[in-house]
C-alpha positions as CSV (number, residue, x, y, z in Angstrom):
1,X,13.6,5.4,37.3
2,X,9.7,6.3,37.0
3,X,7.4,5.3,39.0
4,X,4.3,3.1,37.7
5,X,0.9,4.2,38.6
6,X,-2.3,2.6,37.4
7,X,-5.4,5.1,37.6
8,X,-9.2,4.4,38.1
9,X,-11.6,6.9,36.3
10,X,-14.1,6.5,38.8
11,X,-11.9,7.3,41.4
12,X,-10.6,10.8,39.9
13,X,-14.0,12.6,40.1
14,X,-14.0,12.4,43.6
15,X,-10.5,13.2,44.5
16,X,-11.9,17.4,45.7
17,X,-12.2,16.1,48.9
18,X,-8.1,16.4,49.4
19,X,-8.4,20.2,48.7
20,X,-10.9,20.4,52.5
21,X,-9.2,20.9,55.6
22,X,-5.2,21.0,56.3
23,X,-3.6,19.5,53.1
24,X,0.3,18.3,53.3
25,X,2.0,19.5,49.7
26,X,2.5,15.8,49.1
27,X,-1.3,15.3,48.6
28,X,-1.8,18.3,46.9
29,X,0.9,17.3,44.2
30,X,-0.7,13.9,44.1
31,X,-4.4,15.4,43.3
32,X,-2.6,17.4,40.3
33,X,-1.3,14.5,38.9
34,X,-4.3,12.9,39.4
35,X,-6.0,15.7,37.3
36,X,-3.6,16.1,34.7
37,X,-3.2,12.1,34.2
38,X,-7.6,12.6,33.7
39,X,-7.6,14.6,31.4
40,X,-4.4,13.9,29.3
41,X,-4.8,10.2,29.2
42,X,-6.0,10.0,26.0
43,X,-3.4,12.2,24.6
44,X,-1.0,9.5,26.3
45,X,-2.0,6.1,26.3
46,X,-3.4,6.2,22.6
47,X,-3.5,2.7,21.1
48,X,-1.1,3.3,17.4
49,X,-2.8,2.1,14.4
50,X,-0.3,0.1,13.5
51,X,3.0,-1.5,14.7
52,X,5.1,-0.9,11.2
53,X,5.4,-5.0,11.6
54,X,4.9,-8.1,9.7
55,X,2.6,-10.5,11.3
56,X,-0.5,-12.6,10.7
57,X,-2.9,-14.3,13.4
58,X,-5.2,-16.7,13.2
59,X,-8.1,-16.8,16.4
60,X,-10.8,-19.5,17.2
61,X,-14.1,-17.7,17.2
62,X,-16.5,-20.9,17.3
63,X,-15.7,-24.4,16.5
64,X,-16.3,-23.1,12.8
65,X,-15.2,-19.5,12.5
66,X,-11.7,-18.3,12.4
67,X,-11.0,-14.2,12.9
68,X,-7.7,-13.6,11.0
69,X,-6.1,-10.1,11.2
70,X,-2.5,-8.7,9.9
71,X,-0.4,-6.2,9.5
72,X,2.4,-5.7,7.0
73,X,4.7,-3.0,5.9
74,X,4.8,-1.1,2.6
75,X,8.4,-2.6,2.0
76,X,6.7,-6.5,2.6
77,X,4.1,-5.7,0.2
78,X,6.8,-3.9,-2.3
79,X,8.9,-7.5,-2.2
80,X,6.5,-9.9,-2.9
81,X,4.8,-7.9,-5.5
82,X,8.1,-7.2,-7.5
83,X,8.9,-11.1,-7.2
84,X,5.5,-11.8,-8.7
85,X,6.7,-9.8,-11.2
86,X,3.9,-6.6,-10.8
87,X,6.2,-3.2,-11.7
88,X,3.0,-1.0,-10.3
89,X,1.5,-2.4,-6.9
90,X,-1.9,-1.0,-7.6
91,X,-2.4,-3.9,-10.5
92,X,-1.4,-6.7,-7.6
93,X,-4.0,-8.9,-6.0
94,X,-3.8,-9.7,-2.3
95,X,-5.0,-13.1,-1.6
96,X,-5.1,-14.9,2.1
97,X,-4.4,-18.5,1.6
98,X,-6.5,-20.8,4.1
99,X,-4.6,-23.9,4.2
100,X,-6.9,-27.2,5.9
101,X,-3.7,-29.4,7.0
102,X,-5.5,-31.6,8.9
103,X,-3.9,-34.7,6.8
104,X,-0.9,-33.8,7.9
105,X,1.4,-30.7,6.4
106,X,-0.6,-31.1,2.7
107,X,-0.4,-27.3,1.2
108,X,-2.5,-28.5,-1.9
109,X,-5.5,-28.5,0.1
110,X,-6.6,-24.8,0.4
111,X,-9.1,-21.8,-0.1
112,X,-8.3,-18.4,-1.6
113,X,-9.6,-15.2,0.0
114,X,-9.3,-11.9,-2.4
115,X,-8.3,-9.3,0.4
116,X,-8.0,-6.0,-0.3
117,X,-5.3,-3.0,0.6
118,X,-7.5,-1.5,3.4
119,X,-7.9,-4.6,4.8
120,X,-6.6,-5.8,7.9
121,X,-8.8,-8.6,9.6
122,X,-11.9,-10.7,8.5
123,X,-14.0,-13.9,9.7
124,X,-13.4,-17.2,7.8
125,X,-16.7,-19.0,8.5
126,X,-18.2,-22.4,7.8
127,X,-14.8,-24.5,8.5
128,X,-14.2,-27.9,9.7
129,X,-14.6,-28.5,13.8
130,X,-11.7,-30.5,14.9
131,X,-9.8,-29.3,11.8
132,X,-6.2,-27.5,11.4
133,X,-6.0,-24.7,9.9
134,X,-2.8,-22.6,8.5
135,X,-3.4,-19.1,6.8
136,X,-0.9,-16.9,4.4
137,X,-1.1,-13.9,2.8
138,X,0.5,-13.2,-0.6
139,X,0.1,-11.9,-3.9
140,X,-0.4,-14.3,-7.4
141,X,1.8,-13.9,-10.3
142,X,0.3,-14.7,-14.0
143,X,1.6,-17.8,-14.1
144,X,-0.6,-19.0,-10.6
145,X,2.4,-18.9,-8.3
146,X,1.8,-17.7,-4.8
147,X,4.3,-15.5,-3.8
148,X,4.0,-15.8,0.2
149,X,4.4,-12.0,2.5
150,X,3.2,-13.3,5.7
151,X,2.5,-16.7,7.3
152,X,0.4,-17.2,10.5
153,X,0.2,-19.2,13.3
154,X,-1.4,-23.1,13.4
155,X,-4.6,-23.3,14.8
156,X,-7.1,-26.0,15.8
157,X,-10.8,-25.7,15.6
């Protein structure tokens, strides 16, 4: 089982001082991993750019702002825009739904947002304080039915 360390950049700079006087082998293996963990870290602990997931969020940024962000695979998108009936995904529109179900579960009371491919987050500003709010991202067929990829979470403003 591996051990878990946490390390503090401004504790690695000064860690020279190990190398004066007697020096047990312990302490000298310890400053090298010090080292190496400095200047590999990034190589390591790199944040991926995505998680190959499905997944929408909804975040209170104000009483009146809502930061939305999603991921979705290539097989997600693929599904909804062949049940929408699109043969070539470059003709499909991506929409983010903003439901306002604040009179209870009512899905006839919402706002489209045109998204596109590269997106993957945005603000929704100017909502309703005290208002809840459901968001989903889809694709529209020709005949004005959503077809629903990803759903997100309630939120309250």
């Amino acid at each position: 089982m591996s051990e878990i360390r946490e390390l503090y950049f401004d504790r690695l700079e000064g860690m020279n001082y190990l190398l004066e006087g007697s020096v047990s082998t312990s302490q000298l293996n310890q400053q090298k991993r010090a080292n190496l963990s400095a200047k590999s870290i990034n190589s390591h602990y790199t944040i991926p750019d995505n998680y190959n997931s499905n997944k929408l969020f909804l975040e209170a940024k104000n009483p009146i702002t809502v930061y939305a962000y999603w991921e979705y695979t290539f097989d997600k998108i693929n599904k909804a825009a062949f049940s929408a009936g699109y043969e070539d995904i470059r003709k499909v529109n991506l929409l983010l739904r903003i439901y306002d179900l604040t009179e209870g579960n009512n899905l006839e009371d919402y706002s489209n947002l045109e998204v596109s491919f590269a997106d993957d987050s945005c603000y929704i500003n100017n909502l309703k304080q005290g208002h809840k709010y459901l968001a989903k991202l889809g694709v529209v067929d020709r005949s004005d039915k959503f077809h629903v990829m990803i759903e997100s979470n309630q939120i309250i403003l």
